[in-house]
C-alpha positions in Angstrom: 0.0 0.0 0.0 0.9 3.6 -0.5 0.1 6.7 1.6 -0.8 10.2 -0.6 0.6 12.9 1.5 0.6 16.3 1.6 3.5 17.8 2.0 2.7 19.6 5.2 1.5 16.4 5.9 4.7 14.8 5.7 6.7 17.2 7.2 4.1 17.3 10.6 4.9 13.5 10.1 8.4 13.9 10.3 8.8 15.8 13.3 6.6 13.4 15.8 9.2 10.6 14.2 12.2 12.2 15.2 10.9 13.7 18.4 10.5 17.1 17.6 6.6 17.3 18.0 3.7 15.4 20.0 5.8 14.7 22.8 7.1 16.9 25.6 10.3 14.7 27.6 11.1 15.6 31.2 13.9 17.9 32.0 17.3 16.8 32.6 18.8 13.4 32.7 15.1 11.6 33.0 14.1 13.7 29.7 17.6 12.5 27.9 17.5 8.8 28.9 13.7 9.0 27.2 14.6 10.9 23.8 17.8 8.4 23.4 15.5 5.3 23.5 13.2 7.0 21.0 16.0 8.3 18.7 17.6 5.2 18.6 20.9 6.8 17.7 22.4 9.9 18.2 25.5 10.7 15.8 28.7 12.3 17.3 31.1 15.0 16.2 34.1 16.4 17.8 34.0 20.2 16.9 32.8 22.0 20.5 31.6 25.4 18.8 27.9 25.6 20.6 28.9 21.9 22.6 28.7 19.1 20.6 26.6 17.9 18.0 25.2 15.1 20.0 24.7 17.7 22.5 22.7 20.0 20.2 20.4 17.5 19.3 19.4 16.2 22.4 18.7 20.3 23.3 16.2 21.1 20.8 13.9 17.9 22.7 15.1 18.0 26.1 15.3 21.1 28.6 17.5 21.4 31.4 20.8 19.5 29.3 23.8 20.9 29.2 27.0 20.4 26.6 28.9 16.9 27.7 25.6 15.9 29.4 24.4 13.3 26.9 27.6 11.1 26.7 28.8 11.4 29.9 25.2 9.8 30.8 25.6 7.2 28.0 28.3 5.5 29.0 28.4 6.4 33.0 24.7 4.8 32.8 25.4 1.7 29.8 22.7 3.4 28.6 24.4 2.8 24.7 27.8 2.0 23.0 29.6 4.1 20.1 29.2 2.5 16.7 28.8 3.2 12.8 25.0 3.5 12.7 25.0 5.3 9.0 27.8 7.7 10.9 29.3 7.1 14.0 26.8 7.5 16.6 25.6 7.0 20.4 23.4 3.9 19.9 20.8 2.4 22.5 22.7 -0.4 24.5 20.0 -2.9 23.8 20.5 -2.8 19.8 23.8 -4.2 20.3 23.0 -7.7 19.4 21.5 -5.4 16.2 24.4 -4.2 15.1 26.9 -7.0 16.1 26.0 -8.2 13.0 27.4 -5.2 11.4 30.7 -5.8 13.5 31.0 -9.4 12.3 30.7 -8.1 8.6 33.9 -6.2 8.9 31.5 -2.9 8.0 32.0 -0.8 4.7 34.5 -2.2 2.3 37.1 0.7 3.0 37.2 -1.2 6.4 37.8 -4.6 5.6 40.7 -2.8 3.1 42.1 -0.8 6.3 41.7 -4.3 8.4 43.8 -6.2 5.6 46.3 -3.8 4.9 47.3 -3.8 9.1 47.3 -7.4 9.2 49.7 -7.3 6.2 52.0 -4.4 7.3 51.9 -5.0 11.2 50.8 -8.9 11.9 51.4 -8.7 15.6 49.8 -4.8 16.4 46.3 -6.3 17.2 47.3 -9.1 19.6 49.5 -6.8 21.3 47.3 -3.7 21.9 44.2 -6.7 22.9 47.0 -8.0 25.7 48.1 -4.4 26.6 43.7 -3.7 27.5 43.1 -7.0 28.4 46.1 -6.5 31.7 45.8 -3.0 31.8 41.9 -1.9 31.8 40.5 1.1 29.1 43.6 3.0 27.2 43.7 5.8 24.6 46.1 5.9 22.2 48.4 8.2 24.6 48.7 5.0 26.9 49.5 2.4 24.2 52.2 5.2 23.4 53.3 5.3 27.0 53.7 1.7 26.8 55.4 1.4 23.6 52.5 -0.7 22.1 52.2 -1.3 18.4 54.3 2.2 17.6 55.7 0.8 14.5 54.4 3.7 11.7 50.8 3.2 9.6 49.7 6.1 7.7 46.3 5.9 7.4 42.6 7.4 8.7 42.7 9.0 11.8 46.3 7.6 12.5 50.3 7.4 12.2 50.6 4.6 14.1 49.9 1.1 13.9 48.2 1.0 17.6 45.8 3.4 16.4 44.6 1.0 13.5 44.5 -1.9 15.7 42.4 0.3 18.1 39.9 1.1 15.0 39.9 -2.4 13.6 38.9 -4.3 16.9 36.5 -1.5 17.5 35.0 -2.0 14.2 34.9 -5.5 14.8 33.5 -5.6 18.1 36.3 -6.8 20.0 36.7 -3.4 21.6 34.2 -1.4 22.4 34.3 2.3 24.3 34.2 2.6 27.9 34.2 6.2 28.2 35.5 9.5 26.7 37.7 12.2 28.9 38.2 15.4 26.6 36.5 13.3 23.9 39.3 11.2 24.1 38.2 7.4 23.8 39.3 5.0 26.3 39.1 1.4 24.9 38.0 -1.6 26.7 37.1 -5.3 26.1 33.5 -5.5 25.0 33.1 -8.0 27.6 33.7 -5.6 29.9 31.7 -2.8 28.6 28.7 -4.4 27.1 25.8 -5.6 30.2 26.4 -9.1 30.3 22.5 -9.9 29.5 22.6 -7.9 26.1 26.2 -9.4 25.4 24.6 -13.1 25.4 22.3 -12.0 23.2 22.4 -13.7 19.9 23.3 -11.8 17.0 21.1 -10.8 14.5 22.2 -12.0 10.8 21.3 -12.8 7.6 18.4 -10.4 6.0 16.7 -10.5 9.5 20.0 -8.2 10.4 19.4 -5.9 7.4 15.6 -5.4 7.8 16.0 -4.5 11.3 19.1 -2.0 10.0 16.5 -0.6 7.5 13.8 -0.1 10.2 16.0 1.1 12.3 17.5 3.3 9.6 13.7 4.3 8.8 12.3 5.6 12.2 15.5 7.2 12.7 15.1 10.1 9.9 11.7 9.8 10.0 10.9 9.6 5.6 13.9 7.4 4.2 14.3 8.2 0.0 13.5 5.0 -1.8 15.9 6.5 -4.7 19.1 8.6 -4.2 20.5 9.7 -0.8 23.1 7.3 -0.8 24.5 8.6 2.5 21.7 7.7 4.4 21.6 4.2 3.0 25.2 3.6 4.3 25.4 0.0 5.0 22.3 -0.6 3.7 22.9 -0.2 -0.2 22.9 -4.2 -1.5 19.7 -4.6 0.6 18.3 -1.9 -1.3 19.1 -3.3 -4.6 18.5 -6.4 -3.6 14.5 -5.7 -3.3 14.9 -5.8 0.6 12.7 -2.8 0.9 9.8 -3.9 -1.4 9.6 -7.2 0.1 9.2 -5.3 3.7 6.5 -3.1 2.6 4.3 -6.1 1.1 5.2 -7.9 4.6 3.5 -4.7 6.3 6.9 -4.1 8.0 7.5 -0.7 6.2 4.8 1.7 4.6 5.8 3.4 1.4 4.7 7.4 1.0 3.9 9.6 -2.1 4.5 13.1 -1.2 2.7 15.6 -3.6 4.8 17.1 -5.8 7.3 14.9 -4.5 9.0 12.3 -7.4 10.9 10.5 -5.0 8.6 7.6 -2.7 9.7 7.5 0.9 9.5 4.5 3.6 7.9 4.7 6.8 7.5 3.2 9.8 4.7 0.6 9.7 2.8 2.4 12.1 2.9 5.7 10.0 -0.5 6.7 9.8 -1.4 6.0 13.2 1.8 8.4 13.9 0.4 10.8 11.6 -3.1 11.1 13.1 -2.2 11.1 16.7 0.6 13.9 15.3 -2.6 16.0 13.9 -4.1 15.5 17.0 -2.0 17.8 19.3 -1.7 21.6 18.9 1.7 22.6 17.5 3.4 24.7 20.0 5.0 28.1 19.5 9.0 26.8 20.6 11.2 28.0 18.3 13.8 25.4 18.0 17.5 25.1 17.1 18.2 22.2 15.3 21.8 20.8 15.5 24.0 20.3 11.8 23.7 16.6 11.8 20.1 16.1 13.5 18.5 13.2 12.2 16.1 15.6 10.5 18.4 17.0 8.4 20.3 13.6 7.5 18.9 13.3 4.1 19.6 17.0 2.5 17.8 15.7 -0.8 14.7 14.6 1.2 14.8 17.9 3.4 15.1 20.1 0.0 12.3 18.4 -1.6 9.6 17.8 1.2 10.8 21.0 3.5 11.8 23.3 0.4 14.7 24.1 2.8 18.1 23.8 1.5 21.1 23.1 3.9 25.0 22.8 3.7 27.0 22.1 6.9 29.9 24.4 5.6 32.6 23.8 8.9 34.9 22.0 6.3 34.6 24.8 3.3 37.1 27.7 2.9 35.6 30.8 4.3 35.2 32.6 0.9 33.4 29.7 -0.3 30.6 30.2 2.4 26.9 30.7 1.8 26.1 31.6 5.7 29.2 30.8 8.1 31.0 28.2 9.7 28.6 26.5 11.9 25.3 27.4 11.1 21.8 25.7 12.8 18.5 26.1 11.1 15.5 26.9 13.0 12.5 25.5 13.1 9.4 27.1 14.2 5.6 25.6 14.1 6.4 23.1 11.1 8.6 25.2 9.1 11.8 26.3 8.7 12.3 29.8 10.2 15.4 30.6 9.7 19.1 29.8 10.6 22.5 31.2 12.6 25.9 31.2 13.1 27.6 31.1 16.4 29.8 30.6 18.9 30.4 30.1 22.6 32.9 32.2 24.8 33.6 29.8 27.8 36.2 32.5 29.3 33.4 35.4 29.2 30.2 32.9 29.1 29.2 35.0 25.9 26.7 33.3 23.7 27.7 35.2 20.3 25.5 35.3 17.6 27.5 36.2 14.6 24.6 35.8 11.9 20.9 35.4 11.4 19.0 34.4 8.2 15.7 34.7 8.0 13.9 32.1 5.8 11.6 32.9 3.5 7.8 33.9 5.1 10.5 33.2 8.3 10.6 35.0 11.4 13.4 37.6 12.3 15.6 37.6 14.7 13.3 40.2 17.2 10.4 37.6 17.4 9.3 36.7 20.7 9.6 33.0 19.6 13.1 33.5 18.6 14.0 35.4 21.3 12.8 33.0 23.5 14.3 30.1 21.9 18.1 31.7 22.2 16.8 32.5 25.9 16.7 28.6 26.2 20.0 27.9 24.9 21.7 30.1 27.1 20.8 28.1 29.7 21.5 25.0 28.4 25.2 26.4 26.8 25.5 27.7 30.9 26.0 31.2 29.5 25.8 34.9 31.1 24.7 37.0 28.4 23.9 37.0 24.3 26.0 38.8 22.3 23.4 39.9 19.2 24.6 40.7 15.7 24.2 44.6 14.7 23.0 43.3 11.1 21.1 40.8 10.3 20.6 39.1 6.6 16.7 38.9 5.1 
């Protein structure tokens, strides 16, 4: 069966999938612990500008959070384990068993090429940096260095040293998992002894039972999932897609397909998607401005967000400064069902200065004196801990 959507439709769809309307979460840790489980995946970045990305996104759904909050919880609580879920990502503990199957792939080929080329060049570096956790408890890469563990020199991603490809590679393959993070520094553990013993005995999931719960999973995640296109968001999933995977799941009644109006591309859905839709419909939009964080699981798919949202978005951190539409790390805002408009900013830890360094307003958007704006950089004040807003003496229309 497919749905006929509007497109407002879809988008009021879209936001009760991803959390972002239709349900109000407590404050604080009780508030984050509930919007994790419902996410089902949070991805993580390292750049600090307004906290984190993981950070952001957990803001825009949960008052009374603060930067560091969120991962300090996930892993002080087990409440999840870091793995590649599309990107790498904060992913409810019990979906390991889920995504072992992943591990036990060997992920992406560019991994199993990285795995080979270790084993080839340094044959030993994974035993040894296993031994040096297994005696030693969580290290870093600055302890394997203290300890002269697998130094031996490897060029390659994230790395110059073989110990820091033998720390990806068991990661990737689940013999290492993360314990916990100090400066965003990962400390690496045996999954044994990270992983709750009663999800570790889990079985794994395999087979195409492991890929159609990574597609559903995939699917409630951003909410509308392209059926064509938008290879990014179909990392890990693109031989299941060509494979007929998705079609075969939709006659099942374990995915619903989606016509938007206007709209070329089809979309999947959770199963349950117009009961979603009409309890969504039921409750009153409310009048929170919101800022959304650059990789928010709303804006994963930037083909679906153009088409469906007529919002077009570009993280641009990684672009030259000339070559910038809006600024270095810009969030879009999102205001009753549309987007409203978007800024760049920074935080001043040494001053406690929230600095808004630019404000574009959207099209039929709000400016940057509405009451609902206004408000909604009140709110993030609080949850950067800041003193005061430092406002931008232009603003772009």
């Amino acid at each position: 069966m497919t749905l006929n959507w509007s497109r407002e439709e879809a988008r009021l769809y879209q936001l009760a999938a991803v959390g972002l309307h239709g349900k109000r979460y407590p404050e604080g840790e009780d508030g984050v612990r509930e919007a994790f489980r419902d996410l089902r995946g949070v991805q993580l970045d390292p750049l600090p500008i307004l906290g984190r990305n993981h950070d952001l996104v957990l803001q825009s759904r949960v008052d009374g959070t603060h930067p560091g909050t969120f991962l300090d919880l996930v892993h002080r609580e087990r409440l999840g384990f870091e793995y590649w879920d599309k990107m790498l990502c904060a992913v409810p503990i019990e979906e390991f068993p889920l995504l072992r199957g992943l591990m036990e792939m060997g992920g992406e080929r560019w991994e199993q090429q990285r795995e080979a080329r270790l084993d080839r060049d340094h044959p030993g570096a994974k035993d040894e940096v296993l031994k040096a956790i297994r005696e030693s408890g969580p290290l870093s890469t600055a302890e394997l260095r203290k300890l002269s563990v697998a130094q031996g020199a490897h060029r390659g991603w994230k790395t110059t040293h073989a110990a820091g490809a033998a720390l990806e590679v068991l990661w990737n393959r689940g013999h290492l998992s993360v314990g916990h993070r100090v400066n965003y520094r990962r400390y690496f553990d045996l999954t044994e002894r990270v992983i709750p013993p009663d999800v570790l005995t889990q079985p794994t999931v395999i087979g195409e039972a492991f890929l159609a719960g990574l597609l559903r999973k995939r699917v409630e995640m951003v909410g509308l999932l392209p059926a064509g296109g938008a290879a990014e968001t179909w990392m890990s999933l693109r031989q299941a897609r060509s494979d007929g995977l998705p079609q075969r799941m939709v006659e099942a009644g374990e995915l619903t397909l989606v016509q938007v109006d206007g709209v070329r591309t089809r979309f999947y859905a959770r199963p349950d998607a117009v009961g979603l839709l009409h309890a969504a419909e039921k409750v009153a939009v409310d009048d929170r401005a919101r800022l959304i964080a650059p990789l928010d699981p709303l804006l994963w798919c930037r083909d679906a967000l153009a088409k469906v949202w007529g919002f077009v978005y570009a993280w641009e951190v990684y672009k030259r400064p000339e070559q910038r539409t809006y600024g270095y790390y810009v969030l879009p805002i999102v205001h009753r069902g549309r987007f409203v408009g978007r800024f760049d900013g920074r935080y001043e830890t040494k001053t406690r200065t929230l600095r808004v360094l630019g404000y574009w307003k959207e099209p039929h958007g709000l400016p940057l004196t509405h009451p609902a704006i206004r408000d909604a950089f009140g709110r993030f004040l609080a949850y950067v801990e800041g003193k005061k807003i430092s406002w931008p003496t232009r603003t772009a229309s």
